[in-house]
VOGU-3710 file (C-alpha; in Angstrom, 3 decimals, decimal comma):
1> xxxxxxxxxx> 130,754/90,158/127,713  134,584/90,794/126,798  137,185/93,227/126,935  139,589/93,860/124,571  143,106/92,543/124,676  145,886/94,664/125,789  148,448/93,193/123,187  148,691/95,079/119,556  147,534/92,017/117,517  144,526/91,632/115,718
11> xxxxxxxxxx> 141,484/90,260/117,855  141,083/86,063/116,756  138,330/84,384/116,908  138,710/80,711/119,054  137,444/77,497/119,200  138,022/76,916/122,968  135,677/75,668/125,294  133,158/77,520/127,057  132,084/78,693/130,275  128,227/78,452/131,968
21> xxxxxxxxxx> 127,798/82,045/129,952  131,029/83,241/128,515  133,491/81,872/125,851  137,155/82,201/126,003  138,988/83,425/123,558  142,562/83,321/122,118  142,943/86,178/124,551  141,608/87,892/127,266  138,696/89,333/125,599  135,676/87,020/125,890
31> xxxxxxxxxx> 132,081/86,018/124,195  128,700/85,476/125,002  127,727/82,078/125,464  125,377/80,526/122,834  122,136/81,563/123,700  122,922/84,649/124,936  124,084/85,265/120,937  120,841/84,028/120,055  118,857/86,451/122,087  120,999/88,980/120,363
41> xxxxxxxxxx> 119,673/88,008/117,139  116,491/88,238/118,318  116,846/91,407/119,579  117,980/92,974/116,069  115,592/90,780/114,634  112,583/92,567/116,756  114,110/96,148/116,447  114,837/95,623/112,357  111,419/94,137/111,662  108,897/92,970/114,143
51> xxxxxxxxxx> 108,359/96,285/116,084  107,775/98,186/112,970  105,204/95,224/111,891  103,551/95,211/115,274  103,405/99,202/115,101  101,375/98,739/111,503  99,077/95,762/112,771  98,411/96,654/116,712  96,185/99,299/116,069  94,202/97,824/113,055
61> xxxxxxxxxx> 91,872/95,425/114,063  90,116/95,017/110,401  93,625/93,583/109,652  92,767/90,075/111,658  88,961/90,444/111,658  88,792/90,595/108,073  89,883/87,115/107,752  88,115/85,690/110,302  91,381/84,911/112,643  91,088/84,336/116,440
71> xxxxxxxxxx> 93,071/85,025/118,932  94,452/81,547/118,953  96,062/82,737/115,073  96,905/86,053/116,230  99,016/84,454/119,523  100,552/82,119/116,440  101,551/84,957/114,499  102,964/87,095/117,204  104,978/84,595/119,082  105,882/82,948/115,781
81> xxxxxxxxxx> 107,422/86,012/113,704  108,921/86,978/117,137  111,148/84,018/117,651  110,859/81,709/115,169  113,502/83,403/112,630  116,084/84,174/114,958  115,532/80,765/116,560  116,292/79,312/113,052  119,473/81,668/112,914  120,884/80,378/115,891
91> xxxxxxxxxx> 120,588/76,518/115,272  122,598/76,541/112,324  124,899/78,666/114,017  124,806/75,598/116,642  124,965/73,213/113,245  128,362/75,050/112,029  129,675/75,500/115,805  129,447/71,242/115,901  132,136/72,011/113,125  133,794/74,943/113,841
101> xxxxxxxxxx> 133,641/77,322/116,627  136,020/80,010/114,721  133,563/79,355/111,631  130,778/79,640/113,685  131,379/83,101/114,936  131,563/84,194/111,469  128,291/83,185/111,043  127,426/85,049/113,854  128,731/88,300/112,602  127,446/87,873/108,740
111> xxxxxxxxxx> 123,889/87,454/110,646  124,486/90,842/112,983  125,239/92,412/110,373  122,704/91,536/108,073  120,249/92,450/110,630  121,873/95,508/112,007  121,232/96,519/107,731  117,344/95,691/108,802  117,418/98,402/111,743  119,691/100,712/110,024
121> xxxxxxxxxx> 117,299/100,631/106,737  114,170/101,824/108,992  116,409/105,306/109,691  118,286/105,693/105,966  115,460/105,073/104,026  113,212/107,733/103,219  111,329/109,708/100,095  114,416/111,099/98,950  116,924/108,277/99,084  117,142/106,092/95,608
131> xxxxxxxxxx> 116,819/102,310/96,465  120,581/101,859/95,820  122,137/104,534/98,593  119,579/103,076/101,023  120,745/99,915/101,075  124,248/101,062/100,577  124,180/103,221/103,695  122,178/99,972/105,493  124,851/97,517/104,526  127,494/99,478/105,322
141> xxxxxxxxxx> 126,281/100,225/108,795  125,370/96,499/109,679  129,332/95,827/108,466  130,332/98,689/110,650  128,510/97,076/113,786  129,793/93,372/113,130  133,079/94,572/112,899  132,582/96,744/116,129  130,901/93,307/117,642  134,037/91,705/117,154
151> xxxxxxxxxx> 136,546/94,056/118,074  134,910/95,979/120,950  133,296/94,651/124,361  130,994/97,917/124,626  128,820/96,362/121,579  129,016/92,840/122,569  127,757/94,085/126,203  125,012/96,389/124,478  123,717/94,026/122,240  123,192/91,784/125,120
161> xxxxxxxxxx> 121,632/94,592/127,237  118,802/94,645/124,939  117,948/91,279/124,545  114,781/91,585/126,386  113,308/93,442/123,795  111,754/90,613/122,107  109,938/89,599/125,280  108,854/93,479/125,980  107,579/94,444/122,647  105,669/90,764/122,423
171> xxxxxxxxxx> 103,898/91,509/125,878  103,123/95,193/124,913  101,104/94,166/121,473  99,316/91,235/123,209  98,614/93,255/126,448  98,642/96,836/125,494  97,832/97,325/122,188  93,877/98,000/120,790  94,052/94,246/119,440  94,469/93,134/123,317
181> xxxxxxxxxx> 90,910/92,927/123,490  90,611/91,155/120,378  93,258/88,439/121,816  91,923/88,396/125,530  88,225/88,671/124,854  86,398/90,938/127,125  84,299/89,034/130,185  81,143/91,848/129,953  77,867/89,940/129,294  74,937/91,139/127,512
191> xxxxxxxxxx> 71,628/91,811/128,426  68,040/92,037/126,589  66,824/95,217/127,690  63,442/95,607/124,882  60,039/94,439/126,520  59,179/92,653/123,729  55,913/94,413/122,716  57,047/95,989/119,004  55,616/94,873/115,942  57,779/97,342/113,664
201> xxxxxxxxxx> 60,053/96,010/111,402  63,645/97,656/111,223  65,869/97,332/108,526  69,768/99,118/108,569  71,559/99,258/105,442  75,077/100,779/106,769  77,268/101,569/103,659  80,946/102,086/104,057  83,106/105,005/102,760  79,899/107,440/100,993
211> xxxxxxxxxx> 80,123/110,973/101,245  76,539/112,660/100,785  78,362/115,260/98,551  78,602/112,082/96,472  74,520/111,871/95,392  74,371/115,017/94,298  74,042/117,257/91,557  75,009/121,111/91,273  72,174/122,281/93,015  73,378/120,058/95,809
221> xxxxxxxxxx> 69,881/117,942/95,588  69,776/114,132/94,671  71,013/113,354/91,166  68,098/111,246/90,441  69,667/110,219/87,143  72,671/108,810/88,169  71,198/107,735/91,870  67,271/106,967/90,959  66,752/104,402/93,930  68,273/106,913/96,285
231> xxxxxxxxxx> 66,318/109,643/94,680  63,078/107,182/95,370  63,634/106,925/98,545  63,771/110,208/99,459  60,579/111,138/97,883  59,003/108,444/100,995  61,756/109,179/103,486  63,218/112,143/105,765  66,614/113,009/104,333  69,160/114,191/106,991
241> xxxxxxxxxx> 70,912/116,311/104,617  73,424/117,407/107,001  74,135/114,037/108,661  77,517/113,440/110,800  79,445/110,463/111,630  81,834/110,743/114,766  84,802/108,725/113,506  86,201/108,284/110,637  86,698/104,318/110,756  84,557/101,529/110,725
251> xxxxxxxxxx> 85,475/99,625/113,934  84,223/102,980/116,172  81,992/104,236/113,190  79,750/101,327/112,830  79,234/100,650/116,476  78,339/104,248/117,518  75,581/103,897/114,407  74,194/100,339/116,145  74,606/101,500/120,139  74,102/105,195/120,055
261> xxxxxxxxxx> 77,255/105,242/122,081  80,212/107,798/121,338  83,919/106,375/120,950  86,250/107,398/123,016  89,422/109,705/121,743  91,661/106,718/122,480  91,280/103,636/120,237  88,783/101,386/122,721  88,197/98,611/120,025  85,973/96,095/122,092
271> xxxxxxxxxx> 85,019/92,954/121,424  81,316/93,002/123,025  78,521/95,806/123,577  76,565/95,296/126,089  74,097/98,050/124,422  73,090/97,930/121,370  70,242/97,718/118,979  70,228/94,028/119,317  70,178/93,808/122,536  67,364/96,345/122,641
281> xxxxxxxxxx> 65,262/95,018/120,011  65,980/90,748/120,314  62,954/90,442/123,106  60,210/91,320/120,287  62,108/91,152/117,292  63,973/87,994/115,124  67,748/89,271/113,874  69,662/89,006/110,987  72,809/90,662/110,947  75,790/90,828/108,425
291> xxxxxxxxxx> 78,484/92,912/110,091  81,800/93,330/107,762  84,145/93,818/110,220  82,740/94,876/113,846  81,539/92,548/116,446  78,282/94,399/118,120  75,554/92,004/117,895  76,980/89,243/120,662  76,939/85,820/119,724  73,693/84,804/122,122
301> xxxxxxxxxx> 71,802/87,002/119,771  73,571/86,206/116,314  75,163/83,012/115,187  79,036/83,547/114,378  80,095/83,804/111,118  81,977/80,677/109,716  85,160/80,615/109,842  87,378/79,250/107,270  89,609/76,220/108,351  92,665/77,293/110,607
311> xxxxxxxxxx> 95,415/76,044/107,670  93,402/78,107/105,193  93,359/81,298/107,790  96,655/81,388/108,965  97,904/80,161/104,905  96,063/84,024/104,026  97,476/85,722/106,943  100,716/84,810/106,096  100,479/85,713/102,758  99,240/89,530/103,351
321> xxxxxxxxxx> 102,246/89,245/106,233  104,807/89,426/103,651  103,436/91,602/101,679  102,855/94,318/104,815  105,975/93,409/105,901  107,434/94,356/102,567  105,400/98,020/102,731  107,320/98,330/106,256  110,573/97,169/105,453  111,877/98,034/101,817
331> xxxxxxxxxx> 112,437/101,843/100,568  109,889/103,482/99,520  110,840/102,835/95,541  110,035/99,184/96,323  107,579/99,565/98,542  105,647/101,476/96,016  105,280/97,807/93,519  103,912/95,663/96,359  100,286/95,645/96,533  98,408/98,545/98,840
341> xxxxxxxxxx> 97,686/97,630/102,297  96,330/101,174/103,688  92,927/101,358/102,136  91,648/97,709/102,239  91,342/94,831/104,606  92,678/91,830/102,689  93,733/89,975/99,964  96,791/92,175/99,145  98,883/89,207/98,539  96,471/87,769/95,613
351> xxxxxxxxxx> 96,340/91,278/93,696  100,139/90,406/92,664  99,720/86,790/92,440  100,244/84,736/89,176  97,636/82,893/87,623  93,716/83,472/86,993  92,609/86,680/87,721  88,877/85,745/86,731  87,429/82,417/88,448  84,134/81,550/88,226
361> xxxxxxxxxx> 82,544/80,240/91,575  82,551/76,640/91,890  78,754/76,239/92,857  77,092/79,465/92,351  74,485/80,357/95,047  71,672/81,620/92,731  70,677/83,303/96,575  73,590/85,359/96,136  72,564/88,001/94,023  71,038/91,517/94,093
371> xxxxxxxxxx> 68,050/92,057/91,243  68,688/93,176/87,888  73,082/92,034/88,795  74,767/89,614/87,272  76,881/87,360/89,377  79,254/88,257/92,087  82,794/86,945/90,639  85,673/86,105/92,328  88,450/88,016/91,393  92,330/88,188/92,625
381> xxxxxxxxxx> 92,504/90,641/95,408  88,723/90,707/96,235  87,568/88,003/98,196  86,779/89,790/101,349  84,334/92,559/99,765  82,887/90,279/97,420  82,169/88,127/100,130  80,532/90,375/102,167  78,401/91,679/99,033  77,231/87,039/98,559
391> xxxxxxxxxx> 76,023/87,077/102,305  74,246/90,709/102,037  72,572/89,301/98,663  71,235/86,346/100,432  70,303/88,095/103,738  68,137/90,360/101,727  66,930/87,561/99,826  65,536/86,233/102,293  64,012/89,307/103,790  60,616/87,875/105,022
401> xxxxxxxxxx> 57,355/89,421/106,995  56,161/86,096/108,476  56,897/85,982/112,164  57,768/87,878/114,260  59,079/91,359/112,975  62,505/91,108/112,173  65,413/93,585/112,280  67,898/93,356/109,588  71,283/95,011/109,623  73,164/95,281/106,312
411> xxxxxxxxxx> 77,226/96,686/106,553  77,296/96,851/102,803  81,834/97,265/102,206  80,540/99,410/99,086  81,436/102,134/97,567  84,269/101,205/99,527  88,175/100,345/97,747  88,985/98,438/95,941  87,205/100,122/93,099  86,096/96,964/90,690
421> xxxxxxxxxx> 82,720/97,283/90,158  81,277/99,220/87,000  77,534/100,574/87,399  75,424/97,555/86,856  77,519/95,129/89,100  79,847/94,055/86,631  83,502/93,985/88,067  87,232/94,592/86,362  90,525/94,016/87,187  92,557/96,508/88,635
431> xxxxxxxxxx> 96,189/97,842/88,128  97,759/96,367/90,721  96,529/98,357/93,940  93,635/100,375/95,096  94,294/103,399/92,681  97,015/105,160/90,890  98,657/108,117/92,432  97,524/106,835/96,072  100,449/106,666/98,307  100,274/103,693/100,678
441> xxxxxxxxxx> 101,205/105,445/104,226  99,265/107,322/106,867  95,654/105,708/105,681  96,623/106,633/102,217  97,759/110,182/100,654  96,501/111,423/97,498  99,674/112,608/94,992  99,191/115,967/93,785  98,603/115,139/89,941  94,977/116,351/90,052
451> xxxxxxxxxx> 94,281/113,778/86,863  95,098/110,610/88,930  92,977/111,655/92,021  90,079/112,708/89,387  90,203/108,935/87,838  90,046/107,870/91,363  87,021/109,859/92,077  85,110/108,421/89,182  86,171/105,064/89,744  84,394/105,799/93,258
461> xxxxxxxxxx> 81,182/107,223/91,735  80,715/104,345/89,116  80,911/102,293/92,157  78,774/104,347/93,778  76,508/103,930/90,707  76,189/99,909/91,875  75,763/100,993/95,509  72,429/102,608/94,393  71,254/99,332/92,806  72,071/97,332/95,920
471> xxxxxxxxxx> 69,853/99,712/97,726  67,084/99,063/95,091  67,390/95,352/95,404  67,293/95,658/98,721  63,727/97,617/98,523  62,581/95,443/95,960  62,997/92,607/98,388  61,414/94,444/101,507  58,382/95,589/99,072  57,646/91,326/97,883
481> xxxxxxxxxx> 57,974/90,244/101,504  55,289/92,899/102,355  57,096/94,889/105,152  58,413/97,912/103,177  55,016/99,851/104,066  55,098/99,577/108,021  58,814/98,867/107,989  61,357/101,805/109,891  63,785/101,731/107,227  67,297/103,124/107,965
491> xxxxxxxxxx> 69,721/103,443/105,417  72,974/105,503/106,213  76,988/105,300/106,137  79,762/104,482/108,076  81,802/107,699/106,984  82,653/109,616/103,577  86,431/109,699/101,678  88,088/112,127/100,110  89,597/112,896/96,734  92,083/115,884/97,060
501> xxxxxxxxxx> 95,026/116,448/95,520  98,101/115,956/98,086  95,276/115,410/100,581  94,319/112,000/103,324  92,040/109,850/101,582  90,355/108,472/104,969  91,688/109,921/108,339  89,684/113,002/109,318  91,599/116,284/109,090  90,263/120,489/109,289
511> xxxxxxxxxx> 90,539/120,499/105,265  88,414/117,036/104,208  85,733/117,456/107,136  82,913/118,191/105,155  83,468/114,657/102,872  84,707/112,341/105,789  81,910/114,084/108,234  78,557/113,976/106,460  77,332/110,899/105,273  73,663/109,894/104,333
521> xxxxxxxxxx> 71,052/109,338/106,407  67,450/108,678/105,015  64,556/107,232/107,754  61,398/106,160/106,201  58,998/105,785/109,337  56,522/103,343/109,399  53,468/104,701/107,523  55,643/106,872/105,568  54,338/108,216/101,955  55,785/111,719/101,403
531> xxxxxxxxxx> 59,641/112,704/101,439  61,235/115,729/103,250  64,130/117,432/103,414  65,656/117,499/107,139  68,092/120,170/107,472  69,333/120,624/111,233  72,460/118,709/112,655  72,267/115,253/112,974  74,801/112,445/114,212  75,432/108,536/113,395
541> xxxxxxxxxx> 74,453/108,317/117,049  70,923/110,085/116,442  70,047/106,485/114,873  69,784/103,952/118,134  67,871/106,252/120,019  65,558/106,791/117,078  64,773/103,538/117,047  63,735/103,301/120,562  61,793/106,063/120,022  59,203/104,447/117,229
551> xxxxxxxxxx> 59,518/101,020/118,437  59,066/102,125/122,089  61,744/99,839/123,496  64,863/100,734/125,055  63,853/102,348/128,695  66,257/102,494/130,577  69,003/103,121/128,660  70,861/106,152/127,969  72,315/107,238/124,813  74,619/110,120/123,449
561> xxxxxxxxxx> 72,543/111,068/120,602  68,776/111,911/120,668  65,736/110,889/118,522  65,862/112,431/114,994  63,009/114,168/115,759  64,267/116,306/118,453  66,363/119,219/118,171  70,360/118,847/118,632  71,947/119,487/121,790  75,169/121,259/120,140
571> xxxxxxxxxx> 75,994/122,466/116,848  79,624/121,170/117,153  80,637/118,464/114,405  83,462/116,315/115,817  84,556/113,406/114,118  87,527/110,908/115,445  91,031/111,219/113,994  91,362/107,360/114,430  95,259/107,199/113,424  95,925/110,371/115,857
581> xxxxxxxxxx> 93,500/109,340/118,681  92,117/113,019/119,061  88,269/114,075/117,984  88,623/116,822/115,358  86,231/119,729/115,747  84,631/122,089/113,298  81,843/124,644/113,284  78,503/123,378/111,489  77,813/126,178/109,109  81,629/125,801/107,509
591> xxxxxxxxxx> 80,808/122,586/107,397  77,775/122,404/105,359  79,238/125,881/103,567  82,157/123,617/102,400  80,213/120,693/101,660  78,327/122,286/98,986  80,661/123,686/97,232  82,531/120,176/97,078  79,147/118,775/95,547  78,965/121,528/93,129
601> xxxxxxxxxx> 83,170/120,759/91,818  82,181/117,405/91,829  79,281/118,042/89,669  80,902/120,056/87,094  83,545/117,819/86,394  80,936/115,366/85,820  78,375/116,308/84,714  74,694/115,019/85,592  73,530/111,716/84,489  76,120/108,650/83,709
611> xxxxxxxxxx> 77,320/109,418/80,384  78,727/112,022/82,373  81,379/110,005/84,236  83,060/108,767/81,419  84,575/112,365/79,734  87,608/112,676/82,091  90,947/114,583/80,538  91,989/116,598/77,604  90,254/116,269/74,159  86,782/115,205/75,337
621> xxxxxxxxxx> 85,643/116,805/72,005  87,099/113,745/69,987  84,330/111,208/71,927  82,280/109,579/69,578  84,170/110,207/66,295  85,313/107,717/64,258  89,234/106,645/64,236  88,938/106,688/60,370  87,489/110,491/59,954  90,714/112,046/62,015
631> xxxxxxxxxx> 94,251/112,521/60,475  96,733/110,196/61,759  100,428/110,264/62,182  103,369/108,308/63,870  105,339/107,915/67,048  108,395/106,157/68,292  106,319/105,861/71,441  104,374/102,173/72,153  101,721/100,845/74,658  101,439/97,266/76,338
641> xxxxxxxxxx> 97,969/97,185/77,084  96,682/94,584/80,284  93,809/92,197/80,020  93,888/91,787/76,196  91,600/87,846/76,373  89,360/90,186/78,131  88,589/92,514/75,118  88,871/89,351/72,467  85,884/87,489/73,995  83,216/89,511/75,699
651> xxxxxxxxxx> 81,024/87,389/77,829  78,059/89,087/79,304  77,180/86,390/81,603  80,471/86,063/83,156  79,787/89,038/85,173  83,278/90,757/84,415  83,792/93,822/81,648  87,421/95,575/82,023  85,973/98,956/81,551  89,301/100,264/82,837
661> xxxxxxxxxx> 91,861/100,400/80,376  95,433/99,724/81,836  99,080/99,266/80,403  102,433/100,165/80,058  103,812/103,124/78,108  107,422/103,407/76,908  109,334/106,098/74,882  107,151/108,575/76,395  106,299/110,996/79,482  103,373/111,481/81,919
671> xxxxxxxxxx> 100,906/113,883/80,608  100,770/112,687/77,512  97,292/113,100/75,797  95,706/109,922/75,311  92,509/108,699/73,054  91,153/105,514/73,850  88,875/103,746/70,934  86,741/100,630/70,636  85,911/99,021/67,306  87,259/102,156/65,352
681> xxxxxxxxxx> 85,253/104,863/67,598  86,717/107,211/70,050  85,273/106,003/73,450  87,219/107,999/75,689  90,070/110,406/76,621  93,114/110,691/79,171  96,553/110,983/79,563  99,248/109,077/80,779  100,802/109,042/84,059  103,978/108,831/85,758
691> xxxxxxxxxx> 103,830/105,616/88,500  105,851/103,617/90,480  105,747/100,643/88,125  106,419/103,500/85,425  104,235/105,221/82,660  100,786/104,197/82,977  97,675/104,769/81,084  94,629/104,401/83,216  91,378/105,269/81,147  87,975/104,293/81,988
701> xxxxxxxxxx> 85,701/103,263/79,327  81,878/103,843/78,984  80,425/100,236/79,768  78,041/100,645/76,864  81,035/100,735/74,086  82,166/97,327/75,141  79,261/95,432/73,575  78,811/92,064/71,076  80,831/89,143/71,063  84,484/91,109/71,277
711> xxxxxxxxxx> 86,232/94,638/71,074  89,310/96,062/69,610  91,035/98,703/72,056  93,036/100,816/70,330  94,738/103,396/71,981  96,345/106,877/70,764  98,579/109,525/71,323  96,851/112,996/70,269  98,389/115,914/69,201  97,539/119,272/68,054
721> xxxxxxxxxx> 93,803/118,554/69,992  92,837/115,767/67,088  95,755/113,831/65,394  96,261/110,448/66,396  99,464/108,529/66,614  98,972/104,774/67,482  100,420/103,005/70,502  98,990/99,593/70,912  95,799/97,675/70,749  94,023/94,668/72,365
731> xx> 91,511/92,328/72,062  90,292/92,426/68,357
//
């Protein structure tokens, strides 16, 4: 602490000795003692930084389960980007002080005020500030308070009043926050409640992020040409038309679909489940499990997934670190280049990084693939998913009826971001982050250029397109092992997403209910021939107690749904806002009421079969003529186009085909019409688009036009609905 002095000079700054916690100065007016300075640090260090990084991680579990860290790396992280910067700080204030105390307090106040620009940034920053007055205004502010540190005791004392906050917001994300359980594992044990006596197998394919309005067609039925294996199965299954999930994220969405238990409003992300269908089925059945991200099945019943070494773990943790604490940090202008963090789990770091963006696996598992799909790439910014996709591939390769009946559970991360995959399996590289005109903040935000969220939609439904060939392979496989006949066979989702202009993508609110609420749900009973159509309510947590129902196990236990084949006990849909902690509530009819009409827009802005999906923007009438047969003219306007090596040597084998056009426009404006042709013949249409890396052109191609040994992409500016200007080309 200090006090100013009473004399009209200037305060100095001294280099006499100091006291057990103070330093005297050339005056009366006094300073902390070293380490009380460094606590100050830390305590603008913590308020400027680590709080609003421990705000974005403590409620996201995914975040560290994705990568396989335990609590061990998550202690690492915490304590380490807690103290280990300001702790860094200090000693080579302590290097200069061995110098120079007067030199040393300099030091001091450069740092406090560099770090009060850190706290003050989190308040100036905003939508509306340009990246220039924000860090102005932060600069200026963080000078302000180091001069104020010097001159005035009242700062000095108040910075050293809130040095515990370091200590306090450390103990509240290890102790308080949802990832608490995650870092002090629970003690509840498990139990195998089944008698044993079943000889049904059970097979759960969980996909993640599928709306139901997503398989259909106008008349809100199956679009069996763009679906066929889901339109097979429902002609041997009971479709749940009107299907519900009860949260709207995977870690409560996936376990209330495996325990038949309902999630609590307030985030209760546990670590074990002492009910579940594992527990309930392990007595009489062998279990094979891949679960993405949630822990249900306890580790007495399924082996735990291999981890990667700890170097490696914590080497990828701190890699998406900087890149989240970039998202949380800069203004938004910057904020907007780095790499999205909202929508996916991982890998944000590699979808900027430098080098390869196509590797081909070192020793590829021939296990590791679905039927009729080419290999499973690795690709920058996709590990994690296409991970998960290698070990669902070899589970269901290795379905098998000899035994005892097994129970297979499948969490399939598709059609969930990042989009990459094009309808056959074969994946491309993206532009940067999950999709164009998705705002990275509150679970991600759709921008209100109705274009951009309609190429994000069909992005999804091509996806969804490869989703419905997983599911065949996964039939295929059941059918050769010789279970598919007396199997129960369960295939559902997680939750849906949404694609509205200036709308959530993911977190559940009043408007996107019917897409985030009702998900598929198809149960082929054992025995089962003929399809239905199932049209009362149903819930995710319907599924468990279904189960117990045909494979008469379970007693006992009590659930919060009810067997599929009894009548609901309410006709309230509620689904959990996970990011607001509240259940969000809506009456059934509007539900379904809305939900067709969604399938029917969808529908008509593309149309039935896949041709369908790739006529998206202005001009569609141009598709299919040649380049040659239209007048042409010139522009000052030019394209960049991405991924050119791509186009100039198609390999069909490799398992990649950049059906999505990307590049740079300059000398031009968004909403520009756009033609897209391949080999001299118009392919597709668009227009550009206004992002924060600056005009774009995001087009997606039909996978059919890029064919033979190589393409030339040519792209166009139209005009007058048919003449074409040239911008730029690639491949050849």
């Amino acid at each position: 602490m200090s006090r100013l002095s009473t004399t009209r000079r200037s305060p100095e700054l001294s280099s006499e000795p100091s006291a057990d916690k103070v330093e005297k100065q050339s005056g009366p007016a006094k300073w902390p003692a070293w380490w009380m300075l460094g606590l100050q640090l830390a305590a603008l260090w913590c308020l400027g930084l680590v709080r609003p990084l421990f705000d974005v991680l403590d409620g996201d579990v995914s975040f560290f389960v994705a990568r396989g860290n335990t609590s061990g790396d998550i202690l690492i992280f915490a304590i380490g980007i807690t103290f280990i910067p300001p702790l860094v700080l200090t000693l080579i204030e302590l290097v200069v002080r061995a110098f120079s105390k007067p030199a040393s307090r300099v030091v001091h106040l450069v740092f406090v005020g560099l770090l009060a620009a850190i706290v003050a940034l989190q308040f100036v920053k905003g939508p509306f500030s340009t990246t220039f007055v924000a860090f102005a205004l932060s600069l200026a502010i963080g000078a302000l308070i180091a001069w104020a540190f010097w001159t005035k005791a009242g700062m000095r004392t108040f910075l050293s009043v809130i040095t515990p906050a370091p200590f306090i917001f450390l103990a509240l994300f290890i102790f308080a926050s949802p990832l608490s359980d995650l870092i002090i594992p629970s003690a509840q044990g498990t139990s195998i409640s089944g008698l044993g006596g079943s000889q049904t197998p059970v097979v759960i394919v969980i996909y993640d992020e599928m709306p139901a309005a997503a398989l259909m067609n106008k008349n809100t039925s199956i679009d069996a040409e763009r679906f066929p294996n889901f339109a097979k199965l429902s002609e041997t299954s009971t479709w749940y038309k009107n299907s519900m999930t009860v949260s709207d994220g995977t870690w409560s969405a996936v376990p209330a679909v495996l325990t038949g238990i309902r999630p609590t409003p307030v985030s209760q992300q546990l670590t074990s489940y002492p009910q579940s269908v594992y527990t309930m089925l392990a007595a009489s059945h062998r279990v094979k499990s891949i679960e993405a991200l949630t822990p249900v099945c306890p580790p007495s019943i399924c082996r735990p997934k291999p981890r990667d070494p700890t170097g490696k773990r914590l080497n990828s943790l701190l890699n998406d670190l900087t890149v989240v604490a970039g998202r949380v940090v800069l203004p938004q202008q910057l904020a907007d280049k780095l790499p999205a963090i909202g929508s996916t789990d991982g890998d944000f770091a590699d979808v900027a990084a430098s080098g390869p963006k196509v590797s081909t696996l070192h020793k590829e598992d021939p296990k590791a693939r679905f039927v009729a799909s080419p290999p499973i790439r690795e690709l920058a910014g996709a590990a994690f998913v296409n991970d998960n996709l290698r070990q669902i591939a070899k589970l269901q390769n290795g379905i098998s009826g000899k035994g005892r009946p097994p129970l297979y559970v499948m969490h399939v991360l598709m059609p969930h971001v990042p989009w990459r995959f094009g309808p056959t399996g074969d994946q491309y590289l993206t532009d940067g982050g999950d999709a164009a005109g998705l705002a990275d903040r509150d679970g991600g935000v759709w921008t209100k250029n109705k274009y951009m969220v309609d190429v994000g939609l069909q992005r999804f439904l091509i996806q969804a397109e490869y989703s419905d060939r997983v599911l065949g392979s996964v039939i295929t496989r059941m059918k050769q092992a010789g279970i598919w006949d007396r199997a129960l066979f369960i295939m559902t989702a997680d939750h849906g997403v949404s694609f509205r202009p200036g709308g959530s993508r993911r977190p559940v609110t009043d408007e996107n209910m019917p897409e985030i609420a009702n998900t598929p749900l198809f149960v082929k009973l054992p025995g089962q021939k003929a399809g239905k159509v199932d049209l009362k309510l149903t819930r995710s947590l319907d599924i468990v107690p279904t189960i117990a129902q045909v494979t008469k196990t379970g007693e006992g236990l009590k659930f919060d749904g009810v067997p599929l084949s009894e009548e609901p006990t309410s006709t309230d849909v509620y689904v959990r806002n996970g990011r607001q902690e509240k259940f969000i509530h809506a009456d059934f009819a509007d539900v379904i009421r809305r939900r067709d009409q969604l399938a029917r827009e969808w529908a008509a802005l593309f149309p039935p079969g896949r041709d369908g999906l790739y006529r998206l923007g202005p001009n569609q009438e141009l598709i299919g003529k040649q380049v040659a047969s239209l007048p042409q003219t010139t522009t000052t306007a030019s394209a960049q186009l991405d991924n050119s090596e791509l186009y100039s040597r198609l390999q069909p084998g490799l398992g990649v085909k950049q059906i999505y056009l990307t590049g740079s426009i300059s000398g031009a404006n968004a909403g520009l019409p756009l033609a897209a042709a391949v080999n001299g013949t118009i392919a597709a249409v668009g227009q550009s688009v206004s992002t924060p890396r600056g005009i774009r052109v995001t087009i997606i191609l039909p996978p059919q036009s890029l064919s033979g040994k190589s393409a030339r992409v040519e792209l166009f500016s139209v005009s007058g609905g048919q003449t074409l200007a040239p911008l730029g080309s690639a491949g050849g």
